[in-house]
ROKOL-656134 format. One record per residue (C-alpha): residue number from 1; x, y, z. Coordinates in steps of 0.05 Angstrom, whole numbers, always signed. Layout:
NUM,X,Y,Z
...
This chain:
1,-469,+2770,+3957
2,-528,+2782,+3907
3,-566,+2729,+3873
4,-527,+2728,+3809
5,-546,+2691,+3744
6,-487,+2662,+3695
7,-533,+2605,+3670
8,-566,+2595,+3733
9,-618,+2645,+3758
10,-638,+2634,+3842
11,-654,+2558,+3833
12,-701,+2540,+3891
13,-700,+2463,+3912
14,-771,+2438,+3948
15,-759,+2381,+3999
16,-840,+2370,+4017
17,-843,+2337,+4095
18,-873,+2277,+4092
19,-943,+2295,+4140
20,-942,+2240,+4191
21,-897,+2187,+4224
22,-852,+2139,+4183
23,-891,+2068,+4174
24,-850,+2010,+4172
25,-852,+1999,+4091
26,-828,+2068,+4078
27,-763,+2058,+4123
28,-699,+2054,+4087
29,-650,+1998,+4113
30,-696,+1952,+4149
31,-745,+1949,+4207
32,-712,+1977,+4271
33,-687,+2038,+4254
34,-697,+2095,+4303
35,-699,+2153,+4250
36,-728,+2160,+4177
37,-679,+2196,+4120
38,-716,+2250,+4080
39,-790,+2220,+4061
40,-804,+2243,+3992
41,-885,+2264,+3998
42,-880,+2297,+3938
43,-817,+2298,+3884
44,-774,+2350,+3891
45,-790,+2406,+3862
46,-756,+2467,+3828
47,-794,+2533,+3834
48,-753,+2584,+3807
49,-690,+2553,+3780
50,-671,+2590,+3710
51,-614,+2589,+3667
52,-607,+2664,+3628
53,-605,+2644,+3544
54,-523,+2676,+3521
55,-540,+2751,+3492
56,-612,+2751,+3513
57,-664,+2767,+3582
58,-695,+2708,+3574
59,-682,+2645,+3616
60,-701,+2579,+3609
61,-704,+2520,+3664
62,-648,+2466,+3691
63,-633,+2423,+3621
64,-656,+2356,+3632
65,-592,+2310,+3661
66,-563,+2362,+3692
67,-535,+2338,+3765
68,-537,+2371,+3828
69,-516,+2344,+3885
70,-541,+2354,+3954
71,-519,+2343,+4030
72,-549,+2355,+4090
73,-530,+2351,+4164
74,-566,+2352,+4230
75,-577,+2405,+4265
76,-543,+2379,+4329
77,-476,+2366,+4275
78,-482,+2299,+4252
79,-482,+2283,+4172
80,-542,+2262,+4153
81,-543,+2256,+4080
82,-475,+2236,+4049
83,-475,+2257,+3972
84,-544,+2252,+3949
85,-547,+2270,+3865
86,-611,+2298,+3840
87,-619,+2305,+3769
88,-669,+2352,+3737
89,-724,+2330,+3692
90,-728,+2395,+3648
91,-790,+2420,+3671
92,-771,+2451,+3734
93,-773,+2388,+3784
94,-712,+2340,+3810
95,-718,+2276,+3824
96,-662,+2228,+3855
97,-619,+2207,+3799
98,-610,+2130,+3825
99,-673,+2100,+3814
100,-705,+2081,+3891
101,-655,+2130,+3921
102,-713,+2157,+3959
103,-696,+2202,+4028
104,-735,+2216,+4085
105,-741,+2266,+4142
106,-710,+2241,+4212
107,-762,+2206,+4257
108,-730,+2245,+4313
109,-752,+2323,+4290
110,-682,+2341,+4285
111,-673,+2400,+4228
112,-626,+2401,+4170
113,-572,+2441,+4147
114,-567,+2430,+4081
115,-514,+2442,+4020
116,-527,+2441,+3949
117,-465,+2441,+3893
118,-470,+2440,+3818
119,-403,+2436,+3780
120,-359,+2393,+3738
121,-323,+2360,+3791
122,-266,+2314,+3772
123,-215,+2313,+3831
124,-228,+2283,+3877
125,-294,+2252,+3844
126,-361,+2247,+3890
127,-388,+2183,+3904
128,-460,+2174,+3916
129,-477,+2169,+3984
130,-400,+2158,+4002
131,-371,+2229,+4001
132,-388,+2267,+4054
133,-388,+2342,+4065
134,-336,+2340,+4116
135,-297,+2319,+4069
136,-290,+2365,+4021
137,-239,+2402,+4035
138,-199,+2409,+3968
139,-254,+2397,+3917
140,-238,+2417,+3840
141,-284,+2433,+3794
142,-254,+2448,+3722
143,-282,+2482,+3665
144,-278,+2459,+3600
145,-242,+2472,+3540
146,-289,+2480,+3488
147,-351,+2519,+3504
148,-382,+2539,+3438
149,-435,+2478,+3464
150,-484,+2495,+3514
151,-469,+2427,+3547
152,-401,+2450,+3560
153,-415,+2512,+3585
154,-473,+2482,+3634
155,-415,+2435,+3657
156,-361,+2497,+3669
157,-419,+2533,+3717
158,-397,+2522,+3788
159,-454,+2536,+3835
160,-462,+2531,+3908
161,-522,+2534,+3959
162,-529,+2541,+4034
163,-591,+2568,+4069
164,-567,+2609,+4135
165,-627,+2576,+4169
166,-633,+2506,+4190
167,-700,+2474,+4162
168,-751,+2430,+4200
169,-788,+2374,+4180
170,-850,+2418,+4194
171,-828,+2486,+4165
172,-861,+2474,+4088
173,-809,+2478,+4042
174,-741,+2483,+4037
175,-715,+2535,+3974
176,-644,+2535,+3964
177,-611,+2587,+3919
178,-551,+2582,+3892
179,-500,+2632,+3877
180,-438,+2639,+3824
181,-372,+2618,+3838
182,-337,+2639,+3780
183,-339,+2693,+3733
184,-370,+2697,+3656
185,-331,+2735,+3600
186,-375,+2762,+3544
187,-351,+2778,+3473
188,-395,+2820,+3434
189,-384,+2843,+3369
190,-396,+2916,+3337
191,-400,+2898,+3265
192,-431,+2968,+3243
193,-370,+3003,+3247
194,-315,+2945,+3233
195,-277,+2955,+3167
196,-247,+2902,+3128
197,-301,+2843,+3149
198,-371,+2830,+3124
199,-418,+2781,+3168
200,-419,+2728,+3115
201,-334,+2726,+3132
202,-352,+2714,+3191
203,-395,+2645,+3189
204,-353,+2586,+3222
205,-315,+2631,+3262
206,-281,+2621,+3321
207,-273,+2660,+3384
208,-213,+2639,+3435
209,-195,+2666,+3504
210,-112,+2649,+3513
211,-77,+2632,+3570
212,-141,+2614,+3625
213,-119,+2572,+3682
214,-184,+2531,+3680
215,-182,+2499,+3754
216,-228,+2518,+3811
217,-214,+2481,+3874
218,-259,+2501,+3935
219,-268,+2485,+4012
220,-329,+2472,+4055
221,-292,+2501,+4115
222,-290,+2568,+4069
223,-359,+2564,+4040
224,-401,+2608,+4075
225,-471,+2619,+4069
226,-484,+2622,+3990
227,-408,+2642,+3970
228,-346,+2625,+3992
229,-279,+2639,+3962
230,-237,+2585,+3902
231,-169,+2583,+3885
232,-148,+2583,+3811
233,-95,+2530,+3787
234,-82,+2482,+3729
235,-42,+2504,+3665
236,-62,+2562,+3629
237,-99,+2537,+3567
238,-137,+2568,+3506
239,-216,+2572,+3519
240,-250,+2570,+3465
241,-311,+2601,+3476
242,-357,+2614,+3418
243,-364,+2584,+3339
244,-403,+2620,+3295
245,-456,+2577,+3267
246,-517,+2631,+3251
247,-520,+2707,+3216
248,-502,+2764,+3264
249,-516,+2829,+3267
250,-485,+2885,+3302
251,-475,+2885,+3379
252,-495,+2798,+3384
253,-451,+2763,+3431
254,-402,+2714,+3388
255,-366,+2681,+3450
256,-378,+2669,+3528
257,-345,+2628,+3574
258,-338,+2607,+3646
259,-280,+2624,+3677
260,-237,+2608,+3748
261,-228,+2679,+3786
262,-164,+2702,+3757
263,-130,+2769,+3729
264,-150,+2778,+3666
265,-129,+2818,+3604
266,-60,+2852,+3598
267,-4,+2895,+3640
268,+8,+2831,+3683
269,+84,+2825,+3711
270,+95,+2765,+3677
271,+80,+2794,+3602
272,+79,+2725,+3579
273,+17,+2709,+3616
274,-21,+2767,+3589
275,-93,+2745,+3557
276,-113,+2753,+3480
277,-186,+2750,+3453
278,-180,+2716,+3383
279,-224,+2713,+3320
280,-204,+2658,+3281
281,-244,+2662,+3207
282,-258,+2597,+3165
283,-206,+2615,+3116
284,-140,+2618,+3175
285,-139,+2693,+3185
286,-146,+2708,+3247
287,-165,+2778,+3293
288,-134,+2783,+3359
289,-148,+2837,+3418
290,-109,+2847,+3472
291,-153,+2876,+3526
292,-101,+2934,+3559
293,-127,+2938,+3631
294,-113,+2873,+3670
295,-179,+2856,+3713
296,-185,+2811,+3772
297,-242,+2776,+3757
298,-296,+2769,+3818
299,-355,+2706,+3828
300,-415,+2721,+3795
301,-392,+2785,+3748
302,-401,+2777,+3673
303,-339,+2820,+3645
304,-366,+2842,+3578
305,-314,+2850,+3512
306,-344,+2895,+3462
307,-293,+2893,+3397
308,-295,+2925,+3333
309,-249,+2892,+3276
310,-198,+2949,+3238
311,-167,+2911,+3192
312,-112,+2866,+3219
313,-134,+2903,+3288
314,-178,+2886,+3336
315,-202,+2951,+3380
316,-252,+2940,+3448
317,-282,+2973,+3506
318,-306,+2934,+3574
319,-353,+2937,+3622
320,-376,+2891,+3677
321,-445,+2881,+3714
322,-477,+2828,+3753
323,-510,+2777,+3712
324,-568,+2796,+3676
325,-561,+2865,+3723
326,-551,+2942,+3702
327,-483,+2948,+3681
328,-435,+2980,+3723
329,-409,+3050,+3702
330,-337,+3027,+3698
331,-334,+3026,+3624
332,-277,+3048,+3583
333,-240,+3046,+3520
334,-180,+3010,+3524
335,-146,+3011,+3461
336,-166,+3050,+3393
337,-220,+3099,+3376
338,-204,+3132,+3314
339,-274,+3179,+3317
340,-236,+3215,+3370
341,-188,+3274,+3363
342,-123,+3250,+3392
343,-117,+3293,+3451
344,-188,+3260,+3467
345,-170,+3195,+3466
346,-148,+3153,+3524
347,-86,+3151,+3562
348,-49,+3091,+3549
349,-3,+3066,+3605
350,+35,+3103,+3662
351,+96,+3116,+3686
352,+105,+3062,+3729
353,+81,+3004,+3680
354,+85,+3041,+3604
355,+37,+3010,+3555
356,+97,+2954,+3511
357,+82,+2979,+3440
358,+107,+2911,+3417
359,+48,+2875,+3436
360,+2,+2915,+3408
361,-4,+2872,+3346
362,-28,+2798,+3369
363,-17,+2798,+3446
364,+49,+2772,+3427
365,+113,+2809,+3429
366,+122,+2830,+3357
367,+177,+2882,+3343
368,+198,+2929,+3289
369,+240,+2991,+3267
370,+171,+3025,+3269
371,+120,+3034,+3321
372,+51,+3073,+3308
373,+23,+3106,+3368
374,-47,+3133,+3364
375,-63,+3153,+3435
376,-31,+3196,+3495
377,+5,+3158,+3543
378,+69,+3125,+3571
379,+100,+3072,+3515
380,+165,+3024,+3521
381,+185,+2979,+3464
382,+248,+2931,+3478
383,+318,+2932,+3455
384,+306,+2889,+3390
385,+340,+2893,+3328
386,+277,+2906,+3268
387,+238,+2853,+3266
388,+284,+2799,+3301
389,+226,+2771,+3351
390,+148,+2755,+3313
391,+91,+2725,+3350
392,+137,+2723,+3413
393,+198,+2667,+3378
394,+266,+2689,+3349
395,+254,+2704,+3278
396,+331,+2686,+3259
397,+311,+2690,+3180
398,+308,+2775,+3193
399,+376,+2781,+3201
400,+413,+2719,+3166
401,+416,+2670,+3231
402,+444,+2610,+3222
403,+479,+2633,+3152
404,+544,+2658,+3133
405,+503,+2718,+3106
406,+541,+2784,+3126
407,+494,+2831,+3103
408,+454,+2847,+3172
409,+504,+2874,+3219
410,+497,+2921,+3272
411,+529,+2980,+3278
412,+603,+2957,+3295
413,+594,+2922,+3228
414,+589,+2852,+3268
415,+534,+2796,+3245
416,+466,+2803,+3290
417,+475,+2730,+3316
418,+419,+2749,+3378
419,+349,+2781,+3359
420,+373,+2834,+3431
421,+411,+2887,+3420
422,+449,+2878,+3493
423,+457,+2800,+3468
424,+500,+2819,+3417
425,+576,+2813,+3423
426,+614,+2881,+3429
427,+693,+2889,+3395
428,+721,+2875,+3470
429,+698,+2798,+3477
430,+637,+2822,+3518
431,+566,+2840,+3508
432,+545,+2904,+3484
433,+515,+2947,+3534
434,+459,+3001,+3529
435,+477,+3065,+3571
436,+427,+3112,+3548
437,+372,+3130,+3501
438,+356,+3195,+3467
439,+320,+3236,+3424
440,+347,+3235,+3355
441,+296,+3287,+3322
442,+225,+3303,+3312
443,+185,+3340,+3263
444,+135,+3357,+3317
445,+160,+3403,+3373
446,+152,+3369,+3442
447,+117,+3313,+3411
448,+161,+3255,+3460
449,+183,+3277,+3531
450,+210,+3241,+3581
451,+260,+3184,+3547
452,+298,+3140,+3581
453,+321,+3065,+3592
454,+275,+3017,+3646
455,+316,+2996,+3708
456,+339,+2935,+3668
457,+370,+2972,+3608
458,+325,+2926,+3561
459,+267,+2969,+3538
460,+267,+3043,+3515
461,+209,+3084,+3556
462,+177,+3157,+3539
463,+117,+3193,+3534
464,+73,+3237,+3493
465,+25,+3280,+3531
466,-38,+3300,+3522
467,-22,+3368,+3510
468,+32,+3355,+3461
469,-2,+3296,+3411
470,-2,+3318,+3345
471,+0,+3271,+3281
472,+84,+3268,+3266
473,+145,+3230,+3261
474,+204,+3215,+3317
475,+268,+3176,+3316
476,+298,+3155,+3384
477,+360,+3114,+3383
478,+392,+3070,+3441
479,+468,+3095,+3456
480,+527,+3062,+3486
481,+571,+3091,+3539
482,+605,+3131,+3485
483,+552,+3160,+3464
484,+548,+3125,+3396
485,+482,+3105,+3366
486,+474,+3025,+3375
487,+403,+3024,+3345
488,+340,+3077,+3334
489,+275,+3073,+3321
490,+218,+3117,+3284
491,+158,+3134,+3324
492,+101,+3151,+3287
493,+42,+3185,+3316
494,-30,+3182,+3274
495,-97,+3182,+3280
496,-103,+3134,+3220
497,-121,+3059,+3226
498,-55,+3036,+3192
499,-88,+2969,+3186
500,-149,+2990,+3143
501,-106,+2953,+3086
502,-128,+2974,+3009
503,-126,+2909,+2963
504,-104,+2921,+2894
505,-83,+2873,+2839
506,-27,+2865,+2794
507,-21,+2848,+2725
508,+12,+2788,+2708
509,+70,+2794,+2674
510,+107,+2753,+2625
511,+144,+2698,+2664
512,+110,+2715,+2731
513,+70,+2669,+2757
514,-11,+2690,+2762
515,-39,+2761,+2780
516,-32,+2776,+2863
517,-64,+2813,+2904
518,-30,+2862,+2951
519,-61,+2894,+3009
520,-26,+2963,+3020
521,-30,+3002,+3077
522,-78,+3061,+3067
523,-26,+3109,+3067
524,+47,+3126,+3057
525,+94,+3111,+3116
526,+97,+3163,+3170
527,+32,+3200,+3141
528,+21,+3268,+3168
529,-45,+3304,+3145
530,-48,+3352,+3203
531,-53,+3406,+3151
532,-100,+3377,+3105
533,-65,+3422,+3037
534,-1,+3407,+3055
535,+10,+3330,+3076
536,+80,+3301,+3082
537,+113,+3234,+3097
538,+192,+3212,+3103
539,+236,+3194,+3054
540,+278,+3135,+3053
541,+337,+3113,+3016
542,+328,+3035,+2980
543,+351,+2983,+3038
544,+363,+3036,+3094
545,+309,+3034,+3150
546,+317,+3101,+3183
547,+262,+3161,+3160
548,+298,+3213,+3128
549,+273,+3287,+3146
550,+207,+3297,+3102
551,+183,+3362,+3058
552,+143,+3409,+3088
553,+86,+3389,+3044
554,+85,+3453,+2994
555,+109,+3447,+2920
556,+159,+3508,+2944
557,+208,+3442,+2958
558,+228,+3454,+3028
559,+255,+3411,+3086
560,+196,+3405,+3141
561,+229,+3434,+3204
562,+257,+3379,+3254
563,+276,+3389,+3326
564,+320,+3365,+3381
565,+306,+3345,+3448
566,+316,+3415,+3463
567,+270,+3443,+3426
568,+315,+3469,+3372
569,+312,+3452,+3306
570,+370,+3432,+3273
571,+378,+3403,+3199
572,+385,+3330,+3167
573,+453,+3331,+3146
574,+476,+3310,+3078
575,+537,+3276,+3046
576,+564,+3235,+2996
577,+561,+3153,+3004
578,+601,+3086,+2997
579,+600,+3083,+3075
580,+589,+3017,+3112
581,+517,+2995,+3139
582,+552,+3005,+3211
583,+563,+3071,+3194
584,+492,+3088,+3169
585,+469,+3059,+3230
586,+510,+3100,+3271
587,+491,+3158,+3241
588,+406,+3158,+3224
589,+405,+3227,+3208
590,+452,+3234,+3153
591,+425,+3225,+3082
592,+480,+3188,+3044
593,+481,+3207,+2961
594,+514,+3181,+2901
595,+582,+3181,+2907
596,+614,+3161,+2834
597,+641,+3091,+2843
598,+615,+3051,+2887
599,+555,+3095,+2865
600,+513,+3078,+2932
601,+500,+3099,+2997
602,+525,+3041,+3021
603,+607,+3010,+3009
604,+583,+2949,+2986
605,+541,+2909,+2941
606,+481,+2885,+2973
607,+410,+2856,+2952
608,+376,+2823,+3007
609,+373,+2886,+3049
610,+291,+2881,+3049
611,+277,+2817,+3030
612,+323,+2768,+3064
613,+301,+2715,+3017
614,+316,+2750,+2944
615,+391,+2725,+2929
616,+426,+2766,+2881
617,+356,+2779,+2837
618,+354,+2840,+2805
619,+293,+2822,+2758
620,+231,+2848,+2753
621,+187,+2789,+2789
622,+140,+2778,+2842
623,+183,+2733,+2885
624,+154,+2736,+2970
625,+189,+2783,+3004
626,+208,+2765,+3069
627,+216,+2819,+3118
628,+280,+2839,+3150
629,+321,+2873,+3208
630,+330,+2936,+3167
631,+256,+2938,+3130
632,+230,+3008,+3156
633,+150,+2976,+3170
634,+108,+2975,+3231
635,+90,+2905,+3250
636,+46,+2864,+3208
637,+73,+2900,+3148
638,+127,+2891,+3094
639,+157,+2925,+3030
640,+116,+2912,+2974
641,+147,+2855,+2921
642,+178,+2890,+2853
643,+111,+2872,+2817
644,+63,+2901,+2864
645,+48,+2970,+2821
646,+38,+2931,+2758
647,-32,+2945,+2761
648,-36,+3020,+2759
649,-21,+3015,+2667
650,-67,+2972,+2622
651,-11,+2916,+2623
652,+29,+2931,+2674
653,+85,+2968,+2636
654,+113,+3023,+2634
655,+66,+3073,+2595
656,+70,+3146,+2572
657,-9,+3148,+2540
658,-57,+3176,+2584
659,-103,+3121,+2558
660,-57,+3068,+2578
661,-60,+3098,+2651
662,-113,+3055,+2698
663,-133,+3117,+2733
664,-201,+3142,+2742
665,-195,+3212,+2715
666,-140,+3237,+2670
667,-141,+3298,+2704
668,-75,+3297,+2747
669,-82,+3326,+2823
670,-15,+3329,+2856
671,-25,+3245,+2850
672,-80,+3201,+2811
673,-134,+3157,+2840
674,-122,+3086,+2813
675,-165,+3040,+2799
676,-145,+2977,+2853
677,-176,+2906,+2818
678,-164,+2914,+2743
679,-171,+2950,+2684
680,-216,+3005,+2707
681,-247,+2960,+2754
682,-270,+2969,+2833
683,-252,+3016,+2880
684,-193,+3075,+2870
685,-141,+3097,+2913
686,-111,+3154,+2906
687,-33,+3160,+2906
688,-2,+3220,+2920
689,+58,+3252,+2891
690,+103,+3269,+2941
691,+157,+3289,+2913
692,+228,+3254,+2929
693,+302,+3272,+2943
694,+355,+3271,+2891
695,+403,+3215,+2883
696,+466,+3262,+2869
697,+449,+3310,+2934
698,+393,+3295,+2969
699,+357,+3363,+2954
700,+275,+3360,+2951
701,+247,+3360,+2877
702,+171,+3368,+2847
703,+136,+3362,+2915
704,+64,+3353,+2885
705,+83,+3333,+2824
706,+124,+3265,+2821
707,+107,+3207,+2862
708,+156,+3154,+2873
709,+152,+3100,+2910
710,+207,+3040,+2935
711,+188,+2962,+2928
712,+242,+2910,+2958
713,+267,+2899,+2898
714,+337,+2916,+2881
715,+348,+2932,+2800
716,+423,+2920,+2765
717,+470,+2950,+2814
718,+470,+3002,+2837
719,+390,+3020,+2830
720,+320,+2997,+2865
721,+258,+2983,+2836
722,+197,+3018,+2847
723,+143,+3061,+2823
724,+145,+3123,+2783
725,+85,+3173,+2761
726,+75,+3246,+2744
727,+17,+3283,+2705
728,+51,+3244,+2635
729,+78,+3185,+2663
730,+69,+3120,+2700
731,+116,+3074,+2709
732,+103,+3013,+2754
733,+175,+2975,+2732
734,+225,+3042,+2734
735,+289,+3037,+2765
736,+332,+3088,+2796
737,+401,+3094,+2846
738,+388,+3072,+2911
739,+419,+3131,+2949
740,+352,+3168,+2922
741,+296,+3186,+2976
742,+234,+3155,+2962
743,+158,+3144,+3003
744,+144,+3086,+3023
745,+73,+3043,+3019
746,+83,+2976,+3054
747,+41,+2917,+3045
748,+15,+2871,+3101
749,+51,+2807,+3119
């Protein structure tokens, strides 16, 4: 194995013969004795033992304290020394760390083997001149906790020497280097091209590795020259491995740690054990990168994390190299790299373990009715209803658990009661069962291939191909052995970071409680810019969380093509309403309109369908909204609360007057650019008018001229609430029939 340095760099230990026979004063244990222990001539010296400084080339010597501990047998066999600690003086020499402790060379000429450890050994625990090599057969060394503290990270470094050679009293010195153990991951930051965070966010933070086993146990009948392999054990544990206490720039390392050889990073069998990089900020928001490839970590490689922060996302490459080496041209981007073209960008996954779109978020599973997919690969994503499971828990409050609410059924019209789809109770006094999944339509020909159920019937698998990505929108829906539609769910491909977020304030309103600010998403749901003239999104109907077939981005006000699994296209159909949610489930390509009394898509009167929390309010307020099963969002994003447009007039009305407009050019381009953080203050975004669908038929209207735009917010039966604009209008508190199609711009969580 190569000399490798983690903290240690080839640490040579001088033991000096003593020149001349033992007299009787220098004889440890009395007069008699037929043989001297080592004779200390000179102190022990150490010639070229380094520690590398974290991020840097340049090394420093052993801190003084630090322990290493040293045995040494005869070269017939025989233990010689039993346990002897030397403790540096942090200037490059050892001396014995008990006072007196001296050793001496045996009278009889014999030579020594000796063995040098350095680690943070707490079972069983050495005892000074007690514990003898032979011994040591189960020895664990554990690293700790917390090592933003160089103390703790000199105490997680397990090292180990053992010259091949024997050494005689009268061969000059003895140099023992030591090798590496364990392995070192590296987190580096690339702060030039993060978006949403600014280095002065980013004092006090901290940096956490999850799920490390942190015990190292070793052998001495393994050990072997200067390595030797450890076994990994003790209960996986968060790291933390670097706090933010100085300015950074670009490309500085934020976090290392010591670790126990181990498979690190994600694709593991046991999901639940896959590990998550964390940036935790002074204020409790947190970043969190889940590295894709799962490495088996090796002794005395530094695995290096380079991340860039996209919003809520964290994106990374690796590489790996021997310490304070070349690195090793194994590097690769693992997750998101939005400079590239998609058909450029990595494969995710493969057909034998797809990349789980539902832990894309945190590390955790997180599940929605939307999933964004930005790369090439093979995807799965499990049989969950919306947003039933966050940060890896049931999240029961998505679909009314433990309530007598009756407003989130599935699509027999039962109560979800279980956040699975195949944990839900069927009409027969058993559990429904998944028998197949299919394409339901795409508006990108051969955009998914290859759909089907895993071997367990629990996740829903496919792939997009190089050859075939293309910015556009999908449904796929999970069937029972009848054929009927249990559940689907929109795919949206984009090369957009969806979690760029755009913060823009409200107005406060008369009996709402203070200004908020919202951070939307930086474009409409299911964006599709391909053709840069003529960009186009889904429409959605108020509570419903299926994409309805979008425009084909021209004011001529025509349906975008959509296609089968076939190949064919086919067209959204369209009908009149008052059908149950079980039905609308059942069927996500029909668009529902106003039917006269009950006036809605839907048979009954509901207002909770995107905001499980709101009651029966239909006022105009800024109340949380509290995402549920049938809110159409990717995860880590909501609809926006009824107030969140209120910022787009002078006072947050409703206003005709092109002065009352907080827009940064009255000129109107198929949408207005909107001033985000007051009255004509800060940044703009610009909205877009997409058009919408007509509540009586469903039929496209002023594509490039009206923009309209769905909160959570239900109005007086049977209308939503949500934002209105044209080239003479904007209205941030307009109201309209919920069967009507509208964009959607959700908000983060």
């Amino acid at each position: 194995m190569k000399k490798r340095d983690l903290f240690h760099w080839a640490m040579g230990v001088m033991l000096t013969p003593w020149l001349g026979s033992c007299a009787a004063d220098d004889v440890i244990g009395g007069a008699g004795r037929e043989e001297c222990d080592i004779i200390l001539g000179q102190p022990i010296t150490v010639t070229s033992a380094t520690r590398a400084t974290d991020g840097s080339t340049s090394s420093t010597p052993f801190d003084s304290g630090e322990i290493v501990w040293l045995w040494a047998n005869k070269s017939g066999g025989s233990e010689y020394i039993k346990a002897w600690q030397l403790k540096a003086d942090g200037n490059g020499g050892f001396s014995s760390a008990t006072a007196g402790n001296a050793k001496y060379w045996p009278s009889d000429g014999s030579s020594l083997n000796v063995y040098a450890l350095h680690g943070n050994f707490k079972n069983p625990s050495i005892t000074e001149g007690t514990t003898s090599w032979s011994s040591l057969t189960s020895l664990t060394h554990t690293v700790e906790a917390d090592q933003s503290t160089d103390e703790n990270k000199r105490l997680s470094d397990l090292l180990y020497s053992h010259p091949s050679s024997a050494f005689a009293p009268n061969s000059g010195s003895v140099e023992l280097t030591f090798d590496h153990l364990l392995a070192k991951i590296t987190v580096k930051l690339n702060l030039s091209n993060s978006v949403g965070i600014t280095a002065s966010e980013l004092s006090n933070a901290t940096v956490t590795l999850t799920k490390i086993q942190p015990d190292a146990t070793i052998s001495n009948t393994l050990l072997t020259g200067n390595s030797g392999p450890t076994s990994t054990t003790g209960t996986r544990t968060t790291i933390t491995s670097g706090k933010i206490t100085s300015s950074i720039t670009s490309g500085d390392v934020i976090g290392s740690a010591i670790v126990p050889l181990q498979n690190f990073g994600g694709g593991k069998s046991d999901a639940s054990q896959n590990n998550v990089i964390t940036i935790t900020l002074s204020d409790g928001r947190s970043f969190s990168y889940k590295p894709t490839a799962n490495v088996a970590l090796s002794a005395g490689r530094e695995y290096t994390y380079t991340l860039t922060i996209l919003g809520k996302q964290i994106t990374g490459s690796w590489s790996v190299s021997d310490f304070i080496s070349a690195t090793d041209s194994i590097s690769f981007k693992d997750n998101f790299d939005y400079l590239a073209d998609l058909k450029n960008r990595a494969y995710l996954g493969s057909s034998s373990d797809p990349h789980d779109l539902s832990c894309d978020y945190n590390g955790q599973m997180n599940t929605a009715n939307c999933y964004v997919v930005t790369h090439p690969g093979y995807y799965k994503f499990p049989l969950v209803y919306g947003n039933a499971i966050k940060n890896g828990a049931t999240n029961a409050i998505a679909y009314g658990g433990g309530t007598s609410s009756t407003t989130f059924v599935n699509h027999l019209g039962n109560q979800i009661t279980d956040p699975y789809i195949y944990n839900n109770s069927n009409n027969n006094s058993g559990k429904l069962e998944a028998n197949s999944a299919a394409l339901v339509w795409q508006d990108a020909q051969n955009l998914i291939s290859n759909i089907g159920l895993s071997s367990d019937n629990h996740y829903i698998q496919f792939e997009i191909t190089k050859e075939n990505i293309e910015q556009g929108n999908a449904v796929i829906a999970v069937k029972d052995e009848s054929g009927t539609i249990m559940w689907s769910w929109h795919i949206w491909v984009t090369n957009k970071n969806v979690y760029e977020t755009v913060p823009i304030k409200t107005v406060a309103l008369s009996g709402l409680t203070s200004e908020h600010t919202y951070n939307f998403m930086p474009v409409p749901l299911g964006w599709d810019d391909d053709i840069p003239d003529q960009p186009n999104c889904p429409y959605y109907q108020w509570g419903r969380k299926d994409p309805l077939c979008p425009s084909d981005g021209t004011t001529l006000n025509k349906d975008k093509t959509l296609y089968n699994s076939s190949g064919n296209s086919f067209t959204m159909t369209r009908t009149s309403g008052g059908v149950s949610t079980g039905t609308s489930i059942q069927n996500p390509t029909t668009y529902y309109f106003y039917k006269s009394s009950p006036w809605d898509w839907n048979s009954t009167t509901y207002y909770d369908y995107w905001n499980a929390t709101n009651g029966t309010t239909t006022s105009m307020n800024d109340n949380a909204v509290v995402k549920t099963v049938y809110d159409p969002n990717p995860v880590g994003f909501k609809m926006p609360s009824p107030d969140a447009f209120t910022g787009f007039t002078n006072d947050g009305s409703d206003q005709s007057q092109s002065s009352n407009f907080n827009v940064e050019s009255t000129s109107f381009n198929n949408g207005w650019n909107f001033y985000t953080q007051g009255w004509e203050t800060g940044t703009t975004d610009f909205w877009r008018a997409n058009g919408y669908r007509g509540y009586r038929s469903g039929s496209l209207f002023w594509v490039g001229s009206y923009g309209r735009y769905w909160s959570a917010g239900p109005a007086p039966y049977p209308k939503g609430r949500y934002l209105e604009f044209h080239s003479s209008y904007v209205g941030p508190q307009y109201c309209l029939e919920r069967t009507s199609g509208f964009s959607v711009r959700p908000v983060s969580e």
